[in-house]
C-alpha positions as CSV (number, residue, x, y, z in Angstrom):
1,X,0.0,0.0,0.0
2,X,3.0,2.3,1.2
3,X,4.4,1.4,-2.6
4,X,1.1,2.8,-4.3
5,X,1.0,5.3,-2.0
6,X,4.3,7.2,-2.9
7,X,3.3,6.1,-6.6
8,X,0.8,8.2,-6.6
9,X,3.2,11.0,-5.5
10,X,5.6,11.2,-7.6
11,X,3.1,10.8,-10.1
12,X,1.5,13.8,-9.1
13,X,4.6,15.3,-8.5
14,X,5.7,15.1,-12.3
15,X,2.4,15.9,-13.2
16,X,2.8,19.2,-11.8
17,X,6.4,19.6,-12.8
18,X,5.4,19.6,-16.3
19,X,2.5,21.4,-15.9
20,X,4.8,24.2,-14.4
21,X,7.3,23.5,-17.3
22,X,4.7,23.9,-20.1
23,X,3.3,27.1,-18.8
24,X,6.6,28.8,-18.0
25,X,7.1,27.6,-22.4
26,X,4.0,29.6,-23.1
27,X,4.8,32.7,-21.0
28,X,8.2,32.7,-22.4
29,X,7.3,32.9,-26.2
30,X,4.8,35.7,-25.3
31,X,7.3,37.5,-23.8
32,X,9.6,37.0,-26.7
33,X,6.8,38.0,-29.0
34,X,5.9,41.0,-26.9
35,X,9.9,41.8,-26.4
36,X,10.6,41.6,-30.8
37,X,7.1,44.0,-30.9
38,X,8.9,46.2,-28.8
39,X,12.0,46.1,-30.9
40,X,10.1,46.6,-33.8
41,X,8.2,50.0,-32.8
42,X,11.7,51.0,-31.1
43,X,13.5,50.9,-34.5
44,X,10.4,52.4,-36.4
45,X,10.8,55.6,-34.0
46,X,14.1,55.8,-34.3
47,X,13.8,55.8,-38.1
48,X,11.3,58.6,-37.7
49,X,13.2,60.5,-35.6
50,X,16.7,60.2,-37.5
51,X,14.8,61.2,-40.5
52,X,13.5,64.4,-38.9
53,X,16.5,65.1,-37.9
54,X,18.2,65.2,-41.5
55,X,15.1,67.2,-42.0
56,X,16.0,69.8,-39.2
57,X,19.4,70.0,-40.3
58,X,18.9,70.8,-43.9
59,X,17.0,73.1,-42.9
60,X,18.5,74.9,-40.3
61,X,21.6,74.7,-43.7
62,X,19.3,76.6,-45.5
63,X,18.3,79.3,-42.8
64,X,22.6,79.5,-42.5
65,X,22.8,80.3,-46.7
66,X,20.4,82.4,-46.3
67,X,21.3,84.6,-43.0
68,X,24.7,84.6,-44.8
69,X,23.7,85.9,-48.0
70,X,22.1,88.6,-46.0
71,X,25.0,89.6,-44.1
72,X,27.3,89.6,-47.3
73,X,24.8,92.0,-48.9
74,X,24.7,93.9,-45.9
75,X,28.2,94.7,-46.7
């Protein structure tokens, strides 16, 4: 009886084990889904932003012509 009776345990035992197992597997790919989401959006943003800065700078370039052009005609 004392043979079925620790049986059962470790049966239930690795039940839960695995259960564990499988459902730290699922939260793991969600997070890894969630995390390459992430990634995604963070490179998008930085796209945009690098390319507002090219934007900005060109600008600010031709604000420089221009304000220089002024000054030599000033002269």
């Amino acid at each position: 009886m004392k043979r079925v009776l620790i049986a059962a345990m470790v049966l239930t035992l690795s039940m839960t084990v695995m259960t564990s197992c499988r459902d730290t597997k699922d939260k793991t790919e969600e997070a890894t889904e969630e995390a390459a989401k992430s990634l995604e959006e963070a490179g998008e943003d930085l796209e945009e932003a690098a390319e507002n800065a090219a934007e900005a700078m060109e600008k600010a370039g031709e604000d420089m012509k221009e304000a220089a052009k002024k000054a030599i005609d000033s002269i």
